[in-house]
C-alpha positions as CSV (number, residue, x, y, z in Angstrom):
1,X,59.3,76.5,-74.7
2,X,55.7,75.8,-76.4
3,X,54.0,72.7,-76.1
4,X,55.4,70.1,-78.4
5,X,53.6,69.0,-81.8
6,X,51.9,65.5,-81.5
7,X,54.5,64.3,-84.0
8,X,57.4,65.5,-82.1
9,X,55.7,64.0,-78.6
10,X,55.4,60.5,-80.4
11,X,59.1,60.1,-80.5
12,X,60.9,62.1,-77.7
13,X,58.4,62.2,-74.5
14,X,59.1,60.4,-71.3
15,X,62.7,59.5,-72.7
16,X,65.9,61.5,-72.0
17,X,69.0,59.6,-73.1
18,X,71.5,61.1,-70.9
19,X,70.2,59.2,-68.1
20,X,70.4,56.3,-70.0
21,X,74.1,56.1,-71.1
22,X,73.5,58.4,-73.6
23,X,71.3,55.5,-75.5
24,X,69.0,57.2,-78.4
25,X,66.5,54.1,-78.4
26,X,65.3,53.8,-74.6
27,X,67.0,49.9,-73.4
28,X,65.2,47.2,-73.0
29,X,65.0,46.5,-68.9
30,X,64.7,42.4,-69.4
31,X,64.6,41.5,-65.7
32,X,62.3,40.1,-63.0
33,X,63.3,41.8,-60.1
34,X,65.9,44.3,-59.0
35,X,68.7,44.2,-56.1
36,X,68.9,46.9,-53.3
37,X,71.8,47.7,-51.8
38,X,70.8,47.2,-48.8
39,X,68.0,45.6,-46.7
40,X,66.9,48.8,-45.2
41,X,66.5,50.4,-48.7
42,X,64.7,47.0,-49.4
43,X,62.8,47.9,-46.5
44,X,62.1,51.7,-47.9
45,X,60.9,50.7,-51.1
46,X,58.4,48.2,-50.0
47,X,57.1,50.7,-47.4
48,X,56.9,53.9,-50.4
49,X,59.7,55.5,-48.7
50,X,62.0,55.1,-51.2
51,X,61.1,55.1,-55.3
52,X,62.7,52.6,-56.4
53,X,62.1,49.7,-58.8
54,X,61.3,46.7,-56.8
55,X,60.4,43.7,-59.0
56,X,59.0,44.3,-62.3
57,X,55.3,43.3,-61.9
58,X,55.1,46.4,-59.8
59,X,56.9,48.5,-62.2
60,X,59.7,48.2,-64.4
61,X,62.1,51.5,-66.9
62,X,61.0,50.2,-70.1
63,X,57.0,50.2,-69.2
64,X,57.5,53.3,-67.1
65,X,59.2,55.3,-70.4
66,X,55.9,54.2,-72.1
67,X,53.7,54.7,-69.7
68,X,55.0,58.7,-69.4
69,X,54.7,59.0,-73.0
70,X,51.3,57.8,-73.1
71,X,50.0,59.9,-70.2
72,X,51.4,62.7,-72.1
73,X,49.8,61.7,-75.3
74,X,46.5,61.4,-74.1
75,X,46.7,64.5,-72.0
76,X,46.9,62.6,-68.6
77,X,48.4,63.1,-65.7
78,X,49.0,59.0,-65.5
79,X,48.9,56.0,-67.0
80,X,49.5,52.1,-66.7
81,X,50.8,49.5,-68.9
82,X,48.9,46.1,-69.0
83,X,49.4,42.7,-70.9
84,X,46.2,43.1,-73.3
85,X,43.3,45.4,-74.0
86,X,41.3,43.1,-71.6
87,X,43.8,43.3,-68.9
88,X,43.1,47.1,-69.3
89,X,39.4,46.6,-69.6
90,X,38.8,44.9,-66.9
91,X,41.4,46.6,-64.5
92,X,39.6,49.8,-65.2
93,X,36.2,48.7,-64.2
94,X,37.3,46.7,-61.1
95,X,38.5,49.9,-59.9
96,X,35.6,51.4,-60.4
97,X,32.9,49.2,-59.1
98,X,31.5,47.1,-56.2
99,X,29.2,44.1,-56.5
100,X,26.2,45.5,-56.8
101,X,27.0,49.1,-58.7
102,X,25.5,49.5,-62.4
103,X,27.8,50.4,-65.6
104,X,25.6,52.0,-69.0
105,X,27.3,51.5,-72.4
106,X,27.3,52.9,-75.8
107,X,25.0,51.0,-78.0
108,X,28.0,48.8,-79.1
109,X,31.0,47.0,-77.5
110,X,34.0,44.8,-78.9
111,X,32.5,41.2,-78.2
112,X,35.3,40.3,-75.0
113,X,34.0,43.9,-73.0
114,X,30.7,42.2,-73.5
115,X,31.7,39.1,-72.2
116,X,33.5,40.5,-69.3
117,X,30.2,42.8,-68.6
118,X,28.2,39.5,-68.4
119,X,30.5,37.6,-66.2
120,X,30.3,40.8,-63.9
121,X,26.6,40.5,-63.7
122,X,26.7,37.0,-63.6
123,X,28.9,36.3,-61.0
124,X,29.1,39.7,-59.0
125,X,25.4,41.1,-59.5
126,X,27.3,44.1,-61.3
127,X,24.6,44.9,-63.8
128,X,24.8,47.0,-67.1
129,X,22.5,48.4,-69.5
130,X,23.0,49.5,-73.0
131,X,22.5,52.9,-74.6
132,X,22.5,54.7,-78.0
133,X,23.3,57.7,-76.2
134,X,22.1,60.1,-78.9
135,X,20.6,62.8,-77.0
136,X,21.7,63.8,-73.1
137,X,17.5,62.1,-72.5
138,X,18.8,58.6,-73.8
139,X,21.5,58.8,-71.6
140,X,19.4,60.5,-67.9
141,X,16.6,57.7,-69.0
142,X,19.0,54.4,-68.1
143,X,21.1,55.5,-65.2
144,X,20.4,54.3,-62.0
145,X,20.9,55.9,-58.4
146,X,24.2,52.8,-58.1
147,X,25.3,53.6,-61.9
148,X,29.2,54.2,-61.6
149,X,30.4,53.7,-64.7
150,X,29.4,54.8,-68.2
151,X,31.8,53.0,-70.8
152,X,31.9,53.9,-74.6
153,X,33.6,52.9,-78.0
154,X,33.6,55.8,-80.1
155,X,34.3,54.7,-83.0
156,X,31.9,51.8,-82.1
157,X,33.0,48.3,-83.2
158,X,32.3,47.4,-85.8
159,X,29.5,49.6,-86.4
160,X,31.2,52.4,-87.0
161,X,28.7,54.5,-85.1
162,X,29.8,57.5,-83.5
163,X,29.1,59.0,-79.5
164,X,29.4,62.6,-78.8
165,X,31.7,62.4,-75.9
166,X,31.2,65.9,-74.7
167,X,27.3,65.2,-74.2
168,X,27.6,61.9,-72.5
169,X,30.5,64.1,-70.1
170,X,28.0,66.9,-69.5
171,X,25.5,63.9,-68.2
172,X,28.1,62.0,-65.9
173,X,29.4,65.1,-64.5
174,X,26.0,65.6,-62.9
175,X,25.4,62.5,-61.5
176,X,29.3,62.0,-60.7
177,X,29.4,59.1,-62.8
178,X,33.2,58.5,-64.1
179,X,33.5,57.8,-67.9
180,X,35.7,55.9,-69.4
181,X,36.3,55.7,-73.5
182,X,37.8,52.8,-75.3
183,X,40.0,54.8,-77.6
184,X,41.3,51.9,-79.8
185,X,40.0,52.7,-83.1
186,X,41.2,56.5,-83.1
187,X,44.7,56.2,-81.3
188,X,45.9,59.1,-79.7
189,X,46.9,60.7,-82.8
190,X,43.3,61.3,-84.1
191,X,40.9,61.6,-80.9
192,X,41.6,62.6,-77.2
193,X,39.3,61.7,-74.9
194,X,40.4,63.4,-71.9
195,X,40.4,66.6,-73.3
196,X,37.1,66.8,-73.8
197,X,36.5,66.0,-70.4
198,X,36.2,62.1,-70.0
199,X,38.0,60.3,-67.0
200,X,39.4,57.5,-68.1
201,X,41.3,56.3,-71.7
202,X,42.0,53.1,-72.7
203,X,43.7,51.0,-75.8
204,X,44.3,48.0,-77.3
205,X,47.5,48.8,-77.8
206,X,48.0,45.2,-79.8
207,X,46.2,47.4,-82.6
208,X,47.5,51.2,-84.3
209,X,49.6,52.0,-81.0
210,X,52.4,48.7,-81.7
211,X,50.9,48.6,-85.6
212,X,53.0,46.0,-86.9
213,X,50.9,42.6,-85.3
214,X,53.6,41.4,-83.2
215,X,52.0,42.4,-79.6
216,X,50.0,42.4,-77.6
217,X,49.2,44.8,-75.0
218,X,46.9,47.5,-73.3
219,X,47.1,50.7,-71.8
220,X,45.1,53.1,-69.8
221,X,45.6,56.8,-69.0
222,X,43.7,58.5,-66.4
223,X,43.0,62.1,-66.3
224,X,44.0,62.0,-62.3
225,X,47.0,60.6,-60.7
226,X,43.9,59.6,-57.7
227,X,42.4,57.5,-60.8
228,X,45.7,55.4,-61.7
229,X,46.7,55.1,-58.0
230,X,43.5,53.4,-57.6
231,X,44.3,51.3,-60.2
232,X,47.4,49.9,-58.9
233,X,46.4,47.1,-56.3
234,X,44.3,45.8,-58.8
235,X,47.0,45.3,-61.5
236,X,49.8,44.3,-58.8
237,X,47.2,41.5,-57.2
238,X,45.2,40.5,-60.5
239,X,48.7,40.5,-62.5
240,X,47.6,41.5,-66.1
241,X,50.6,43.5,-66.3
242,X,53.0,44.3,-69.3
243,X,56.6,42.8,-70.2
244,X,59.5,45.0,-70.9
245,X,59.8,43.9,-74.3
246,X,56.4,44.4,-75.2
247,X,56.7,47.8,-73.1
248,X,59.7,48.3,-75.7
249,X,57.8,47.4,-79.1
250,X,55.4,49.8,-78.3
251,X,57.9,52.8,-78.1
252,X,59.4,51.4,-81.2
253,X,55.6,51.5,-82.6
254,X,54.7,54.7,-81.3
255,X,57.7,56.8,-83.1
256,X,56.1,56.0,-86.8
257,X,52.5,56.6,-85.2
258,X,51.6,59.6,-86.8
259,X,53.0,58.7,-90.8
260,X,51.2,55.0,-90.4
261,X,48.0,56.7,-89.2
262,X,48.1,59.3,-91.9
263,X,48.6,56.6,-94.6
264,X,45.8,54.5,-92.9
265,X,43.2,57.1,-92.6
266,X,44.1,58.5,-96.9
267,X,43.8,54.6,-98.1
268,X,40.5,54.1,-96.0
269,X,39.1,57.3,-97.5
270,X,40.5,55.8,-101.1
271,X,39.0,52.3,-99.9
272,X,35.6,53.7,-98.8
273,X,35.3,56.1,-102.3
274,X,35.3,52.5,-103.9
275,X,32.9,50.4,-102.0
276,X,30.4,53.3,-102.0
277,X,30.4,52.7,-105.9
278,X,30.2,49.5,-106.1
279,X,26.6,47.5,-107.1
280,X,27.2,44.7,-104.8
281,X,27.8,47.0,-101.7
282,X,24.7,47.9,-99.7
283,X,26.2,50.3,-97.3
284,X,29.5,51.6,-96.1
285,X,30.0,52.9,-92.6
286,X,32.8,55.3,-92.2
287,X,33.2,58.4,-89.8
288,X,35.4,60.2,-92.7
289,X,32.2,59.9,-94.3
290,X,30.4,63.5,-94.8
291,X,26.6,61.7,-95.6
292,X,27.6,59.5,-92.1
293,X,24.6,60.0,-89.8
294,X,27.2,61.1,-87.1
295,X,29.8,62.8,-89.0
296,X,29.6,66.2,-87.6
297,X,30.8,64.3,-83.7
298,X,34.0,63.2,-86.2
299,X,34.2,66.5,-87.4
300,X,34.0,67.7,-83.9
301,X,36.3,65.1,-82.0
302,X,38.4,63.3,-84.3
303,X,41.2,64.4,-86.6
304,X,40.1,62.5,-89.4
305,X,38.3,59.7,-90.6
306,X,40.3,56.5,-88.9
307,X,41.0,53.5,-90.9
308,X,38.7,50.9,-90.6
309,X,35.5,50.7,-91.9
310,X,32.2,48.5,-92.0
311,X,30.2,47.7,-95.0
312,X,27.1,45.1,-95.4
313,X,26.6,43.5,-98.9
314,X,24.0,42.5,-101.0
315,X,23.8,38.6,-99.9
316,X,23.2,36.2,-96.8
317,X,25.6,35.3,-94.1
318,X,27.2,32.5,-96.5
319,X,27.3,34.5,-99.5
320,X,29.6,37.5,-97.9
321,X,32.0,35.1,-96.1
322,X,32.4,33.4,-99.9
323,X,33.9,37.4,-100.8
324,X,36.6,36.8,-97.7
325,X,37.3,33.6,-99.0
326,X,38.1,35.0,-102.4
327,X,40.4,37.6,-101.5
328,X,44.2,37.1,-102.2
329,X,46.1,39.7,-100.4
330,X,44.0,41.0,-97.8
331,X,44.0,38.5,-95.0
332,X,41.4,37.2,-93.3
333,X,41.9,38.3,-89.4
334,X,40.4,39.9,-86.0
335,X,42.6,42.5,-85.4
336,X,42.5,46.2,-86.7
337,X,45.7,48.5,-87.1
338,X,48.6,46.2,-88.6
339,X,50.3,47.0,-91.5
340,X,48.7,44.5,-93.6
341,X,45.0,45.0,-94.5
342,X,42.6,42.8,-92.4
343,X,39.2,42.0,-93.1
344,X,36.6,39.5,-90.7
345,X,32.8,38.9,-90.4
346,X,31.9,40.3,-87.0
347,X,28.6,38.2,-86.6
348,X,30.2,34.8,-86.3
349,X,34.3,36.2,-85.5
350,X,35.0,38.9,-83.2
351,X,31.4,38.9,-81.6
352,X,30.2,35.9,-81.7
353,X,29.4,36.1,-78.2
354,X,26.9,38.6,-78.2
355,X,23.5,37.0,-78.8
356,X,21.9,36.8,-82.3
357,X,19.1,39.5,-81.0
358,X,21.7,41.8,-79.2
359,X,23.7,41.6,-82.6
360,X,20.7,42.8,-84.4
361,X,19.7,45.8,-81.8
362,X,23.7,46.5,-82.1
363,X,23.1,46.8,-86.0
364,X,25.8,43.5,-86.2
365,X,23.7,41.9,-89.6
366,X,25.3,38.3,-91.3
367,X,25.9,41.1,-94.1
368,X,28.2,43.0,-92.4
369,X,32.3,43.2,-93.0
370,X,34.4,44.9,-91.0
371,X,37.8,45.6,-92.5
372,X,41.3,47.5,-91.0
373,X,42.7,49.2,-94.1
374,X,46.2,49.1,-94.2
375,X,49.5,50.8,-95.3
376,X,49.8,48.9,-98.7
377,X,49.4,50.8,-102.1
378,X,45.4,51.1,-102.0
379,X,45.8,50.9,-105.7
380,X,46.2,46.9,-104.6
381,X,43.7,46.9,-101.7
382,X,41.1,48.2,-104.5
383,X,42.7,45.4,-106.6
384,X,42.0,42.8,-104.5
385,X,38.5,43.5,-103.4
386,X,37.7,43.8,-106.8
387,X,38.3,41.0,-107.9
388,X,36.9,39.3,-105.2
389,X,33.8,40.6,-105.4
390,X,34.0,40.0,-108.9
391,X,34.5,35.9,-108.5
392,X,31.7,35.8,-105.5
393,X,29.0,37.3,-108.3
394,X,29.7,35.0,-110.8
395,X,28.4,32.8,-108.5
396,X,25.1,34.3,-108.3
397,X,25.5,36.5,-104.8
C-alpha cells in the first residue's frame, strides 16, 4: 500500500482501534501508575526487559498514540511528548550540550528560548551566538571548534524572516554540528524539517497542533531513535513531561489539522492583501508574500504562506498599542494558532526579555504587531482592523 496522504496520516496514524476495544477515538489512559502482575515482571520492566508501562511519567497509551503519530508526521523515526514548548526546548538542548559547548541561532528566537539561552550561559558557561544565517559564510564565520548546536525558527518570531534549512544542514553536516528547528509557526502540515535533512523538530504544540487554546504542550521528533533515547533521562529526571489528557486533546487537535491550517493560511493571505493597502501600514511581513525578501526559501520549504504575520505602523510604541486597544473582536493575546484571531506587541509582550538593542539587531521595533490570523470569516477580521485603525487616526497617529 502507498504512503498515506498528510490528511489521511493526521487522523489514523499510531492508532488501531482493535486493540483498543474496538474504540474509534483512542481512550484517555487517566492514571498515575500501572499494576504488574507480578513482582518479577515489576522487576523486568524497570530493568528494559519487559515493555511495559510502568508509571506514567516514564510513558503512558494516550502520549505514546501521539507521540507515534507525530514521529510519523514529521518523518521521524521518534518522538517525545512534553508539558510545554519550553519543556521541549530545553530538554532538547540539555541533551545536546555540556557546560562549556557553544549553540549559534537564527537571527531571531521566541523571547523564553532566549531566556533559557541566557540562563545556560549564565549559570552553565554554555555560550551562544546569534546569526542571520543568509549565506553558508555567515553561518562558517560564528561557529566555534565546541559549537554543538545550531538552533533556528523558520518562520522567525515575529519577524517573519525566513532560514533556508537546507544551507544551514549542508554547514552542520561538516562540522557534525546537530540542528534542531523550532517548527511552531509551520506545523507539520506546511514545513518538514527533517526531510530536508535537519536533526531535531520541535513544537509548541499549545499553538496550530491543539488549535483551540485549551493546552498546553510540546513535542519533539528526532530524526533517530539514538536522538530520542538520549533524550529520555532528561525528561524522566527533569519531569517536563505531558498528561494523558493533554496527550488526548492533541489527537483530538491533530484530526482537523489540515482544514484549520488551510483556512488559517487563505484568511492570512486575505488579511495580508489588506494591510499591504492600507496608508497607515508601513510594512507587512509575510512568507506567502511573493515581494518577501525570503520568499523563494517558502516557496522552497513550506507548503504555503502560514498564518501569522507581522506588520509595523506608521506611529510610536504608544500610538500602535492605542490600535490593539481599539479592536473589538480580535483579542489581544501571546499565543499564535487558536481559532480566534490574536494580535500582541512583541517589544513589550512576548519578548520583552530581550534587551532594547538585541530587539533592534532582531528587527523587533515599538512599531511592530504581530498577529495569529484565525478561522473566523476574514470578511470580519478585515472588519475589525478597519475600524480600529480607523478610531486610532482620528486621534492623530
Amino acid at each position: 500500500m502507498k504512503k498515506k496522504q498528510i490528511e489521511t496520516m493526521l487522523i489514523h496514524e499510531g492508532y488501531e482501534s482493535s486493540e483498543y476495544q474496538g474504540s474509534l477515538t483512542p481512550p484517555l489512559f487517566q492514571t498515575s501508575t500501572f499494576t504488574f502482575p507480578t513482582a518479577h515482571h515489576g522487576e523486568q520492566s524497570f530493568s528494559g526487559e519487559s515493555n511495559g508501562y510502568i508509571y506514567s511519567r516514564l510513558g503512558n497509551p494516550t502520549v505514546h498514540i501521539l507521540e507515534e503519530r507525530m514521529a510519523t508526521l514529521e518523518e521521524g523515526e521518534a518522538a517525545l511528548a512534553f508539558g510545554s514548548g519550553m519543556a521541549a526546548v530545553s530538554t532538547t538542548l540539555f541533551s545536546l550540550i555540556r557546560a562549556g559547548d557553544h549553540i549559534v541561532c537564527s537571527k531571531g528566537i521566541y523571547g523564553c528560548t532566549f531566556g533559557l539561552l541566557e540562563m545556560l550561559e549564565n549559570r552553565f558557561g554554555v555560550q551562544h551566538d546569534f546569526c542571520n544565517m543568509s549565506t553558508e559564510e555567515d553561518l562558517i564565520e560564528v561557529i566555534q571548534e565546541n559549537t554543538k548546536v545550531i538552533f533556528i525558527e523558520t518562520p522567525i518570531n515575529p519577524t517573519m524572516k525566513l532560514i533556508d534549512i537546507e544551507k544551514v544542514v549542508a554547514v552542520a553536516k561538516k562540522k557534525n554540528i546537530k540542528v534542531v528547528v523550532d517548527n511552531t509557526f509551520c506545523s507539520p502540515y506546511l514545513q518538514n524539517p527533517l526531510s530536508l535533512g535537519c536533526d531535531i523538530v520541535l513544537h509548541s504544540a499549545t499553538k496550530y497542533i491543539g488549535g483551540h487554546g485549551d493546552v498546553i504542550a510540546g513535542i519533539v521528533v528526532c530524526k533517530t531513535k539514538e536522538l530520542a533515547d538520549a533524550m529520555l533521562p532528561v525528561r524522566k529526571d527533569t519531569g517536563g513531561i505531558m498528561s494523558p489528557f493533554d496527550a488526548w486533546l492533541l489527537l483530538r487537535g491533530l484530526k482537523t489539522l489540515a482544514v484549520r491550517m488551510e483556512r488559517h493560511c487563505d484568511n492570512a493571505e486575505k488579511v495580508f492583501a489588506f494591510l499591504q493597502s492600507h496608508p497607515i501600514v508601513k510594512e507587512v511581513y509575510y512568507p506567502g508574500d511573493s515581494n518577501h525578501p525570503d520568499y523563494y526559501i517558502s516557496k522552497k520549504q513550506m507548503r504555503k504562506g502560514g498564518g501569522v504575520i507581522a506588520f509595523t505602523v506608521h506611529g510610536s510604541k504608544d500610538e500602535t498599542q492605542e490600535i490593539l486597544n481599539h479592536l473589538k473582536m480580535i483579542k489581544i493575546a501571546v499565543s499564535l494558532g487558536d481559532t480566534e484571531t490574536l494580535i500582541q506587541h512583541p517589544a513589550t509582550m512576548t519578548h520583552s526579555v530581550v534587551p532594547k538593542k538585541l530587539q533592534q539587531k532582531m528587527g523587533i521595533t515599538d512599531n511592530m504587531i504581530r498577529m495569529s490570523v484565525g478561522l473566523e470569516a476574514w470578511e470580519d477580521i478585515v472588519d475589525d482592523l478597519q475600524q480600529a485603525f480607523a478610531n486610532t487616526t482620528k486621534q492623530k497617529i
